[in-house]
C-alpha positions as CSV (number, residue, x, y, z in Angstrom):
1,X,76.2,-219.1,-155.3
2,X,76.0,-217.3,-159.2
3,X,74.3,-219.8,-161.6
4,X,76.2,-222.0,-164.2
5,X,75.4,-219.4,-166.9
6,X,77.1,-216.5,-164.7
7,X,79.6,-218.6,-163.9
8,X,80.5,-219.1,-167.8
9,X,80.5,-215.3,-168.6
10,X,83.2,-214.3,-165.8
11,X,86.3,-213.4,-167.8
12,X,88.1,-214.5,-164.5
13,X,87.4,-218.1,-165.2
14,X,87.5,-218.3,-169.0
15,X,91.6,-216.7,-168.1
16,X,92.0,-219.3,-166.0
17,X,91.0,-222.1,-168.8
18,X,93.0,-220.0,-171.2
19,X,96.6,-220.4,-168.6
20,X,95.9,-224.2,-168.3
21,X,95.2,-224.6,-172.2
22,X,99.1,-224.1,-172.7
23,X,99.1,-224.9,-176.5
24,X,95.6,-222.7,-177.1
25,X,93.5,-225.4,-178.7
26,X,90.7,-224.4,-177.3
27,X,90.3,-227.6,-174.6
28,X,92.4,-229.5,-172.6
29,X,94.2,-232.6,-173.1
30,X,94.8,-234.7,-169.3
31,X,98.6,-233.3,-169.5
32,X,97.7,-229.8,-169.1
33,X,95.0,-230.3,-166.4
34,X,97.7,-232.3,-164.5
35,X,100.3,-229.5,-165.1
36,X,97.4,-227.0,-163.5
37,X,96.5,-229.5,-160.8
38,X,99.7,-230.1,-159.3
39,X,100.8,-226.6,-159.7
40,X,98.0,-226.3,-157.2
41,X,99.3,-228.7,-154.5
42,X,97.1,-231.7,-155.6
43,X,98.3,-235.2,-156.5
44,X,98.9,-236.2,-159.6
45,X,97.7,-239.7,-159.1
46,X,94.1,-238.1,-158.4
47,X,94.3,-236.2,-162.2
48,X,92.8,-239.3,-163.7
49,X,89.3,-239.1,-161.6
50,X,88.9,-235.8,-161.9
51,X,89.7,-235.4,-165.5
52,X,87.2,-238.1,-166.4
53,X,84.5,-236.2,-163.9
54,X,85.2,-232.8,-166.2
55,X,84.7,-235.3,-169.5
56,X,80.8,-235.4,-169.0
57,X,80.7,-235.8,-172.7
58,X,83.2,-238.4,-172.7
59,X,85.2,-237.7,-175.7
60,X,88.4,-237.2,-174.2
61,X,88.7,-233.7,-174.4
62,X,87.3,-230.9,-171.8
63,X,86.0,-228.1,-173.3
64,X,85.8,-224.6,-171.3
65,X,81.6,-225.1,-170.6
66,X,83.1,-228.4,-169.0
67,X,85.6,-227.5,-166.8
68,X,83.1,-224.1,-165.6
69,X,80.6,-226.8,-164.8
70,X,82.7,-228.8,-162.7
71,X,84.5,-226.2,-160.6
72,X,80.8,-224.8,-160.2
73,X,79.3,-228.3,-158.9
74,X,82.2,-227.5,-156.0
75,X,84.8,-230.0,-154.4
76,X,87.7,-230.0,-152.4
77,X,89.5,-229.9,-155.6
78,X,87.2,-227.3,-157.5
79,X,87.9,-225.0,-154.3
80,X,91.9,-225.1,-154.7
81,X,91.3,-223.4,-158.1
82,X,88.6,-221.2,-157.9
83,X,89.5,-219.3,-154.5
84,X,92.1,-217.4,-156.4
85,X,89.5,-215.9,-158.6
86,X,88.4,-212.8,-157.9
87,X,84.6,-212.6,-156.8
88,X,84.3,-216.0,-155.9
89,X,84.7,-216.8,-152.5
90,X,84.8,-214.6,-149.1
91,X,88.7,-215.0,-148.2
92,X,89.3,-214.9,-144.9
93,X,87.8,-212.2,-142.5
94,X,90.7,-211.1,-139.9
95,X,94.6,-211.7,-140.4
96,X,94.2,-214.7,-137.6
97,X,92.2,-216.1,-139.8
98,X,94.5,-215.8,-143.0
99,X,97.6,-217.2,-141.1
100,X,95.7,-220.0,-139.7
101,X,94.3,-220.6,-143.7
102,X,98.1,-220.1,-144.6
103,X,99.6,-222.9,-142.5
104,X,96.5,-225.1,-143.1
105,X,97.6,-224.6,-146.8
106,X,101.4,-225.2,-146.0
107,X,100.6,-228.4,-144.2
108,X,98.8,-229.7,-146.7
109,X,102.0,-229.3,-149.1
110,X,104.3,-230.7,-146.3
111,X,102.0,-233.8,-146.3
112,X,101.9,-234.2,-149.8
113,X,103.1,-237.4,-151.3
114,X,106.4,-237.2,-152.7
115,X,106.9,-235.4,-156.3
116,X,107.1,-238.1,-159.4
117,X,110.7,-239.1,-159.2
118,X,111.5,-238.3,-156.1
119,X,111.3,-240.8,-153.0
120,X,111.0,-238.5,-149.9
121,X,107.9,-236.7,-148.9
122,X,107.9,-232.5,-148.9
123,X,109.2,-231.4,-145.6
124,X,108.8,-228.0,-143.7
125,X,111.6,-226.4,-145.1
126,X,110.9,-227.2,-148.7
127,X,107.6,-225.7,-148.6
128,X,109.5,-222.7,-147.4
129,X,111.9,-222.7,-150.0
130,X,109.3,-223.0,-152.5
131,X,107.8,-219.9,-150.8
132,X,111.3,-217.9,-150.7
133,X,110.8,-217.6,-154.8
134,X,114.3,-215.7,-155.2
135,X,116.4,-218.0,-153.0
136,X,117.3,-215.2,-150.2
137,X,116.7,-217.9,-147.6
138,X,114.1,-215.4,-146.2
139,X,110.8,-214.5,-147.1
140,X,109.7,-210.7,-148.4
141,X,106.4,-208.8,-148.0
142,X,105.9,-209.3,-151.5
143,X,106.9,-213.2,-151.4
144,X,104.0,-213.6,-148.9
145,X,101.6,-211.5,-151.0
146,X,102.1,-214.2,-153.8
147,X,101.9,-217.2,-151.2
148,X,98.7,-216.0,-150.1
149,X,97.2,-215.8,-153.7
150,X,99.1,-219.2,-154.8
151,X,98.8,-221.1,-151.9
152,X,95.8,-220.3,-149.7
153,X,93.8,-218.9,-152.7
154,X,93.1,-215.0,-152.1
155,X,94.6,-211.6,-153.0
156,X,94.4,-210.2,-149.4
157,X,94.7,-206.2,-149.2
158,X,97.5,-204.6,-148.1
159,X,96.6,-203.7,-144.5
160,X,96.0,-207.7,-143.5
161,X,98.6,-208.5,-145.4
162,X,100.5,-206.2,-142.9
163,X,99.0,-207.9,-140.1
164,X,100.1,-211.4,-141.4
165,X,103.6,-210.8,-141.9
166,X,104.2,-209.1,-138.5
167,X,102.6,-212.2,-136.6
168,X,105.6,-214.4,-138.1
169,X,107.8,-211.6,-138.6
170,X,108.9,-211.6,-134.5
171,X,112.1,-211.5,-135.1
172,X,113.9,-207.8,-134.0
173,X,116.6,-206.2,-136.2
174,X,120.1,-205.4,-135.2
175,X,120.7,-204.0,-131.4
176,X,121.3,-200.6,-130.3
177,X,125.4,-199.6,-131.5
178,X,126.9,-198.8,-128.7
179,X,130.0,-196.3,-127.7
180,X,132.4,-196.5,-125.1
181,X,132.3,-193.4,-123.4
182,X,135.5,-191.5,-121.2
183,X,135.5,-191.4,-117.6
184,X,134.3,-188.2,-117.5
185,X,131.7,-188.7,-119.8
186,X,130.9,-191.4,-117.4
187,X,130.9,-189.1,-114.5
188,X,128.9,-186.5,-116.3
189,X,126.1,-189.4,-117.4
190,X,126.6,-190.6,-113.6
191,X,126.0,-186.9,-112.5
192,X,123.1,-186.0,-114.4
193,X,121.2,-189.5,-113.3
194,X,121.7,-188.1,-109.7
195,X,120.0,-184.8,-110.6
196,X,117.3,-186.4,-111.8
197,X,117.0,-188.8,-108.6
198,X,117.3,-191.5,-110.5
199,X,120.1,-194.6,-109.9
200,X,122.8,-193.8,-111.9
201,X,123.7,-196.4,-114.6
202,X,126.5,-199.1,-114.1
203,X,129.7,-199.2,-116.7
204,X,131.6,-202.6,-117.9
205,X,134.8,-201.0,-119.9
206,X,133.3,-197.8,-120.7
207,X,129.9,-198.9,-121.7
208,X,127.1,-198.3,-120.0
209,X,124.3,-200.9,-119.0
210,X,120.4,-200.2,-120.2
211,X,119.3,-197.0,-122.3
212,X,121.3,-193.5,-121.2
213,X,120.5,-191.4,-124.1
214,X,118.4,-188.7,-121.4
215,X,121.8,-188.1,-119.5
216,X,123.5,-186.7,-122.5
217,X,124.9,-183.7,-122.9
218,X,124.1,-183.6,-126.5
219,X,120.8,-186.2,-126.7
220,X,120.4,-186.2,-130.5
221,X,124.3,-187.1,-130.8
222,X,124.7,-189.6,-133.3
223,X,128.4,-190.8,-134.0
224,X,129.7,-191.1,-137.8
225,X,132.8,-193.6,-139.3
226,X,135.4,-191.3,-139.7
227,X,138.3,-194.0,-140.1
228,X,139.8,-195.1,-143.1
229,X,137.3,-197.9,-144.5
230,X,135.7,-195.7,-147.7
231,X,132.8,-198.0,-147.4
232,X,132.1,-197.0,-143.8
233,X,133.1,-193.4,-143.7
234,X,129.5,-191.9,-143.2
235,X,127.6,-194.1,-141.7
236,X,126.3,-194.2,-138.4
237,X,128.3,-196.2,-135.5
238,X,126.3,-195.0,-132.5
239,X,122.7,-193.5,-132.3
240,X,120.8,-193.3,-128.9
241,X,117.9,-193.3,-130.2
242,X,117.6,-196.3,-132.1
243,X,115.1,-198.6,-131.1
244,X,115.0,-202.4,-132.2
245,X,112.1,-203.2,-135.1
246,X,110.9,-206.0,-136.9
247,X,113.2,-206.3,-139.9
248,X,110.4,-207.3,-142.2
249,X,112.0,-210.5,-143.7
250,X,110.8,-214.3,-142.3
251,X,113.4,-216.6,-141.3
252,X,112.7,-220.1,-141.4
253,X,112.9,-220.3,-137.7
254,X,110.1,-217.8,-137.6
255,X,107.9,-219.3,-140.1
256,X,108.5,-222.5,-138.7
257,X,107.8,-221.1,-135.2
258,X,104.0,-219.7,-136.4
259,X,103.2,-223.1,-138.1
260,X,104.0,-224.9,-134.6
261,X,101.6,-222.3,-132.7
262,X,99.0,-223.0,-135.5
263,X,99.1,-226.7,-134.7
């Protein structure tokens, strides 16, 4: 660990006493700790014991060489602000190990007590919401990116952050479009199967069962809207090449399904 004098040099920590001092006095009265505190997932009730632990000098104001010296003695508390600091602290080594750090850090905002004024505890889905920051009811890449940083502590780079959001992002996007082919685009689908010694495919109504873009005549054929709809003339009805992918948005149901693995 740097020494209390590095420590006090680091323009990462006198920016992070500058966005708690919100009026810019130069120290910090117990309402703006709080406001940084809780902001931070910690309970408000606990503000008054660490506040007079900052005060070594006891005169009811913490000044910035305080509040450097006791987020450099360390604590649980100490931890939940300084891991978002660049150069302090390792972050986590492997995207397992930044998902597991992830839903650590959402459980421990699910069993949070209640907010002041409110009688019922954080649940699952609030911590979600909180997470979905512009109310889409799903969660982006870039959502995560700033969950990761706010919540677990540490700007991750961009390929782990990759890794993290496709382990909760299991979800597939839209199935293959499918069109209803003519009986003697049947036959000739049928035919060509044969050629190839393989078991020609089985039709319900005109559509085929499983994957028979290498019997078509024309296998790069995609299909365009050509009704009347203006907003649909152009796009794509029928490709038989698409493949399913992730759709790179978390549901609840997913995020809720990679806490309950990690626990």
């Amino acid at each position: 660990m740097s020494s209390l004098e590095e420590w006090v040099k680091m323009d990462s920590l006198f920016a992070l006493f500058k966005r708690c001092d919100v009026d810019d006095s130069g120290t910090l009265s117990r309402g703006e700790l709080r406001s940084a505190l809780v902001s931070c997932g910690m309970r408000s009730a606990d503000v008054d014991t660490i506040y007079k632990a900052m005060d070594s000098n006891h005169d009811g104001q913490i000044n910035y060489k305080e509040f450097v010296s006791w987020l450099h003695k360390g604590s649980a508390e100490a931890d939940r602000l300084v891991k978002p600091i660049a150069g302090i602290g390792s972050g986590p080594k492997s995207p397992e190990e930044a998902l597991m750090e992830l839903m650590e850090s959402v459980n421990e905002m699910k069993d949070a007590p209640p907010p002041e004024g409110s009688k019922r505890a954080p649940s699952l889905k609030d911590v979600f919401k909180k997470l979905d920051t512009n109310g889409s009811g799903k969660i982006s890449m870039s959502e995560l990116k700033a969950a990761m940083k706010s919540v677990v502590g540490y700007d991750i780079d961009a390929d782990m952050l990759k890794d993290v959001f496709a382990m909760i992002d299991t979800q597939k996007g839209k199935k293959k479009k499918l069109k209803r082919l003519s009986e003697e685009e049947q036959q000739e689908v049928i035919e060509a199967a044969i050629e190839k010694g393989i078991e020609p495919p089985r039709f319900q109504d005109g559509i085929a069962e499983g994957d028979i873009s290498a019997f078509l005549r024309v296998p790069h054929e995609r299909v365009m809207y050509s009704g009347n709809d203006e907003k649909k003339r152009g796009k794509i009805v029928y490709d038989p090449h698409f493949e399913p992918s992730r759709d790179y948005e978390i549901t609840f149901k997913e995020f809720k399904a990679a806490f309950d693995a990690a626990f």
